[in-house]
C-alpha positions as CSV (number, residue, x, y, z in Angstrom):
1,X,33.5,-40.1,16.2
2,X,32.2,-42.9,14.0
3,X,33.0,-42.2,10.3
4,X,29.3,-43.6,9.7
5,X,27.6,-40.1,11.1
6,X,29.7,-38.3,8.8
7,X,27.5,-38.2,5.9
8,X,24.5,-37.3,8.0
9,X,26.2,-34.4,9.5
10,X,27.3,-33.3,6.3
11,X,23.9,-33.8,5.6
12,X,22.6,-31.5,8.1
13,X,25.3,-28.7,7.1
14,X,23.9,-28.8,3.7
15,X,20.6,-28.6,4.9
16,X,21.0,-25.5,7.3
17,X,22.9,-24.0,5.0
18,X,20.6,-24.2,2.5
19,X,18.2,-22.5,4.6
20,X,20.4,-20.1,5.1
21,X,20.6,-19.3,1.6
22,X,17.1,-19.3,1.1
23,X,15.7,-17.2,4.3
24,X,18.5,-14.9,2.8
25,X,16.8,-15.0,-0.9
26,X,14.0,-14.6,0.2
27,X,14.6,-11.5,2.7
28,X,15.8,-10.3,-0.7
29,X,13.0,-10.6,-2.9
30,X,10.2,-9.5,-0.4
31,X,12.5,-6.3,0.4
32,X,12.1,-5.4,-3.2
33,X,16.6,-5.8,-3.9
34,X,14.9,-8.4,-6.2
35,X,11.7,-6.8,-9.0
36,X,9.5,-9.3,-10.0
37,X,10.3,-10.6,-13.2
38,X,14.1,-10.4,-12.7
39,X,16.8,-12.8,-13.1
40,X,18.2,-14.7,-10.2
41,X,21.5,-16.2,-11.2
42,X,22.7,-18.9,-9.1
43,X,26.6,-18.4,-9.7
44,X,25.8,-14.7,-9.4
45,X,24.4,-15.3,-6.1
46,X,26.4,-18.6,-5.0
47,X,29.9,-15.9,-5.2
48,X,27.9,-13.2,-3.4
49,X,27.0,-15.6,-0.4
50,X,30.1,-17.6,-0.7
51,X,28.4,-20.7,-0.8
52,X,28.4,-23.4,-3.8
53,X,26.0,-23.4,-6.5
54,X,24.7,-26.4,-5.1
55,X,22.4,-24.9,-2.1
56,X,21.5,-21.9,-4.1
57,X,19.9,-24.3,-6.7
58,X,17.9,-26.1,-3.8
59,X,17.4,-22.5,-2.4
60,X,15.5,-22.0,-5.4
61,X,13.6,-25.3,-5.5
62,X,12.6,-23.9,-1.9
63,X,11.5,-20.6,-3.2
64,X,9.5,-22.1,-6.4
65,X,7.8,-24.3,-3.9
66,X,6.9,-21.2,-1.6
67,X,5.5,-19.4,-4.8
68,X,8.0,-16.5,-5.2
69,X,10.2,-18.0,-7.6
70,X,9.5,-19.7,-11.3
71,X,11.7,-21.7,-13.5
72,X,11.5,-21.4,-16.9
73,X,13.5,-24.3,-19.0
74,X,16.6,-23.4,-20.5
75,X,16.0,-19.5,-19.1
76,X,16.6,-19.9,-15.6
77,X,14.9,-18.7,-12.4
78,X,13.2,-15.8,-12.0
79,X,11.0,-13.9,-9.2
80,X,7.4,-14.4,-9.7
81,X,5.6,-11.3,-11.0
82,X,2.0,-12.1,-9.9
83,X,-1.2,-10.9,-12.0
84,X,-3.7,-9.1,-10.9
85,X,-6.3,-11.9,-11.0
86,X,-4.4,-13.9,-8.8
87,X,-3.6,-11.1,-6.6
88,X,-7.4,-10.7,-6.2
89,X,-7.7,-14.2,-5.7
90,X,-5.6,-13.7,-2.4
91,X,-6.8,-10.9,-1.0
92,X,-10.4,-12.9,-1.0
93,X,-9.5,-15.8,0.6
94,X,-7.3,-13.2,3.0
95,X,-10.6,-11.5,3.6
96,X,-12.2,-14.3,5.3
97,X,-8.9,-15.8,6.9
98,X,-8.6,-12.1,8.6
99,X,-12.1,-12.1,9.5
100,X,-11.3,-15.1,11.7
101,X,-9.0,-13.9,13.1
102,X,-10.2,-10.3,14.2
103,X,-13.4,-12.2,15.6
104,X,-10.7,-14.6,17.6
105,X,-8.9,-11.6,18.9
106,X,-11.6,-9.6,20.5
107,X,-12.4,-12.9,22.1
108,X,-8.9,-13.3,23.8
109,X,-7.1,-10.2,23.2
110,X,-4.6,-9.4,26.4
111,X,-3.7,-5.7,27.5
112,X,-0.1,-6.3,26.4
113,X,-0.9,-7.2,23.1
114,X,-3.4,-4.6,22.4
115,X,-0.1,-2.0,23.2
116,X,1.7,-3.9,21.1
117,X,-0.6,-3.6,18.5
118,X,-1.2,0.1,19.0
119,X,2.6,0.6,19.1
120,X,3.1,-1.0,15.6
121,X,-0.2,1.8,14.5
122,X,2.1,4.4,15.9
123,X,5.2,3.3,13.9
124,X,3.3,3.6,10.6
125,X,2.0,6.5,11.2
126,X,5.2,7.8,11.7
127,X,6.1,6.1,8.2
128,X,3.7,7.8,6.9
129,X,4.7,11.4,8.1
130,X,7.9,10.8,7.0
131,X,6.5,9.7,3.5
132,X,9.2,6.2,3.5
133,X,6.9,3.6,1.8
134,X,9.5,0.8,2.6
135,X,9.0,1.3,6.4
136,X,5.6,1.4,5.8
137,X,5.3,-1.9,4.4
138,X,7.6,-3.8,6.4
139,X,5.4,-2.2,9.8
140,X,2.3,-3.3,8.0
141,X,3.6,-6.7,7.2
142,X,4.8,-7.1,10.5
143,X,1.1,-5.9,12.4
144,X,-0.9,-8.9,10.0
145,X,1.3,-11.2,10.8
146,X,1.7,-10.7,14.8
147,X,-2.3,-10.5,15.1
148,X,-2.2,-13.9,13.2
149,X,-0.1,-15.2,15.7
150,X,-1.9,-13.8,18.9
151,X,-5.1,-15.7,17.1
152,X,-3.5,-19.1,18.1
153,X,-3.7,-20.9,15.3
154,X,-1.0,-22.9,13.7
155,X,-2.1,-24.2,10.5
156,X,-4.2,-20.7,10.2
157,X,-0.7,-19.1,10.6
158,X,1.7,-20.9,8.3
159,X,-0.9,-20.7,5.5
160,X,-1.8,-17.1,5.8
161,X,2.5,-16.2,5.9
162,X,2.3,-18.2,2.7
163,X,0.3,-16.1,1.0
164,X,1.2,-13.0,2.2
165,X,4.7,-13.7,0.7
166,X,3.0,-14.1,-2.7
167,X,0.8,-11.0,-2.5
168,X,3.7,-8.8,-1.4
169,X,5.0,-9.2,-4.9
170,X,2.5,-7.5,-5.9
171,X,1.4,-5.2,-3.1
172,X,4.7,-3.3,-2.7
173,X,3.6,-1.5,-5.7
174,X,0.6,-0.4,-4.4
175,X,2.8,1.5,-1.1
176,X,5.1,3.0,-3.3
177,X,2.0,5.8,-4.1
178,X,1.6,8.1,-1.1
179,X,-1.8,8.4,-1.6
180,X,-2.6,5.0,-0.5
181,X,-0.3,5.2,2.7
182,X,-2.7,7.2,4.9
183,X,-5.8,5.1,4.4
184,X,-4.3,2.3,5.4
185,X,-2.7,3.8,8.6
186,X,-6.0,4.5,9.9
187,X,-8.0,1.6,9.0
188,X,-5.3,-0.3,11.1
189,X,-6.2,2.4,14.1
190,X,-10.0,1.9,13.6
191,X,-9.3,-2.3,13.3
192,X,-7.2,-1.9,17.0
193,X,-9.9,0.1,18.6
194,X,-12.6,-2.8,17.6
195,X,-10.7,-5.5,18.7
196,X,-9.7,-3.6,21.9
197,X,-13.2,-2.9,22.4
198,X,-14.3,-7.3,22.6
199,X,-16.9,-7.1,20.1
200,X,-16.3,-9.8,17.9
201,X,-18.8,-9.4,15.3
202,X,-17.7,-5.2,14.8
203,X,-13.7,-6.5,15.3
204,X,-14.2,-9.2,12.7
205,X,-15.9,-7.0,10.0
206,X,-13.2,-4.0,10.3
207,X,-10.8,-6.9,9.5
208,X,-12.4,-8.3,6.8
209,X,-13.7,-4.8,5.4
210,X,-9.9,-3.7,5.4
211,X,-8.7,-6.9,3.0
212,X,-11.2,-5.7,0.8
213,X,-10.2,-1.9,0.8
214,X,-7.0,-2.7,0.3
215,X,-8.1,-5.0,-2.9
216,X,-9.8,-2.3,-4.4
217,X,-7.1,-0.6,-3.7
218,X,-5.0,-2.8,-5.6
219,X,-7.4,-2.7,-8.8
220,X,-7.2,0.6,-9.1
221,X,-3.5,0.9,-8.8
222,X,-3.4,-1.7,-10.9
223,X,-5.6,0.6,-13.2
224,X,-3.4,3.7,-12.9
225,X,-0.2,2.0,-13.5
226,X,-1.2,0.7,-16.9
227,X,-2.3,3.7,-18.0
228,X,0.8,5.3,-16.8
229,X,3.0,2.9,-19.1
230,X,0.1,3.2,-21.9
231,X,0.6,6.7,-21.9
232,X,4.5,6.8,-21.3
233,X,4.3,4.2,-24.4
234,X,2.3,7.2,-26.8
235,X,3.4,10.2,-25.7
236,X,6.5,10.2,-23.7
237,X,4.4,11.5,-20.6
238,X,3.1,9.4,-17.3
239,X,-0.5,9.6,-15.4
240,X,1.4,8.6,-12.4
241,X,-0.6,10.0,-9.1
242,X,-3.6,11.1,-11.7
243,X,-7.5,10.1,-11.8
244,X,-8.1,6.6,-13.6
245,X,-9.6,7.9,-17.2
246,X,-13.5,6.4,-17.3
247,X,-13.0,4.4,-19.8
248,X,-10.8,2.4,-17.7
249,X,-13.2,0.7,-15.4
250,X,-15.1,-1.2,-17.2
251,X,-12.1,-3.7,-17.7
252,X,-11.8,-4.3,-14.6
253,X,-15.8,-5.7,-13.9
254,X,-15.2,-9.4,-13.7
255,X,-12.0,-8.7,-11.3
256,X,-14.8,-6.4,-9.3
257,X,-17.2,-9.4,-9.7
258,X,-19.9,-7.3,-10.4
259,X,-19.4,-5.2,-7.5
260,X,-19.2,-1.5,-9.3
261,X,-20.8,-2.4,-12.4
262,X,-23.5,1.0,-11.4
263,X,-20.8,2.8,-10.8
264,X,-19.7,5.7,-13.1
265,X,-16.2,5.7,-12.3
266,X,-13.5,4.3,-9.9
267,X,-13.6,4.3,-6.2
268,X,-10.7,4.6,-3.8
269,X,-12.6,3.4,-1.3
270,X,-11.8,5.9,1.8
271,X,-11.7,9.5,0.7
């Protein structure tokens, strides 16, 4: 072989290997092994995967670029812990990226795809029976992001996985409260039976009406969890799985964007 392909092959080991490290990283992170704001250490992680430090630390250039990393100077690398203005942020722009797509679907939709679909319905409602919030949001990830692909657009796909990868940072706090669970399972029935049905205008509203469910979803979470750790912070006790106090909401009208300001309290959307 001639000794001048040797440093592109070597090259291309580094390279795949590096992906390899950072597919692996990130498997981590989005599985929750990782909590946001931890501390990724690259010798740490280097010995665990038996690699050198040297794909780790381009792993993590990878990772920073993809959102789910940050590097502070002289602190090191840590996973992203996203704030709930940016995680509203997402779920708006998802909104109208979903819409799109349940509109393309009821379009072209094939029989074997709406089982596939259905089957996926079926799985998390079996999650949800057996009260395992994990399986529950890998299933969930995993129906988004096949109807995105049965939509048939590219660009529209790599963009969407993008951002779903930042808003599960935040999300797989929200699934860790039974509560929320159920709703979700059926408005992922009600969203199959619309596109099944061809109507694009009723398929693309149940899409976009579910992204913004599950934001206000994600408010009020957001809402109970603080007063959880205010509370645990006062009195030693937690408000975990309790009613958002009043008081509460009105924080939370420029996130809302005026939506509930005539509201007297907080809505969980589906009762």
């Amino acid at each position: 072989m001639n000794a001048a392909l040797h440093p592109t092959i070597a090259q291309l080991q580094n390279s795949s290997l590096t992906t390899v490290v950072q597919q692996e990283i990130e498997r981590a992170i989005l599985a929750g092994e990782y909590e946001p704001g931890s501390k990724l250490i690259e010798a740490t992680l280097a010995e665990k995967m038996g690699v050198s430090r040297g794909p780790v630390r381009e792993a993590f250039r990878m990772l920073e670029e993809a959102g789910l990393v940050r590097t502070e100077k002289n602190r090191g690398v840590f996973v992203r812990d996203i704030p709930i203005d940016e995680a509203v942020e997402i779920f708006d722009l998802r909104a109208a990226m979903d819409e799109l797509v349940g509109r393309r679907l009821a379009e072209n939709i094939t029989g074997p795809q709406v089982k596939e679909l259905k089957a996926l319905v079926d799985a998390m409602e079996k999650a949800v029976k057996a009260e395992d919030p994990q399986a529950y949001h890998l299933l969930n990830l995993s129906f988004h992001d096949r109807m995105v692909e049965m939509a048939g657009n590219r660009k529209l796909t790599e963009i969407y996985r993008k951002l779903i990868k930042e808003l599960s940072l935040f999300r797989r706090l929200n699934l860790a409260d039974g509560w929320l669970m159920p709703m979700s399972a059926n408005e992922h029935r009600l969203i199959v039976k619309a596109i099944a049905s061809g109507d694009a205008d009723a398929a693309g509203r149940a899409m976009f009406q579910h992204v913004i469910e599950s934001k206000e979803r994600t408010i009020e979470n957001d809402l109970r969890r603080q007063a959880g750790q205010a509370d645990a912070a006062g009195t030693g006790e937690t408000t975990a799985g309790k009613p958002v106090p009043v008081k509460l909401v009105s924080s939370t009208t420029a996130a809302r964007k005026g939506k509930d300001k005539n509201k007297e309290g907080p809505s969980r959307g589906k009762h």
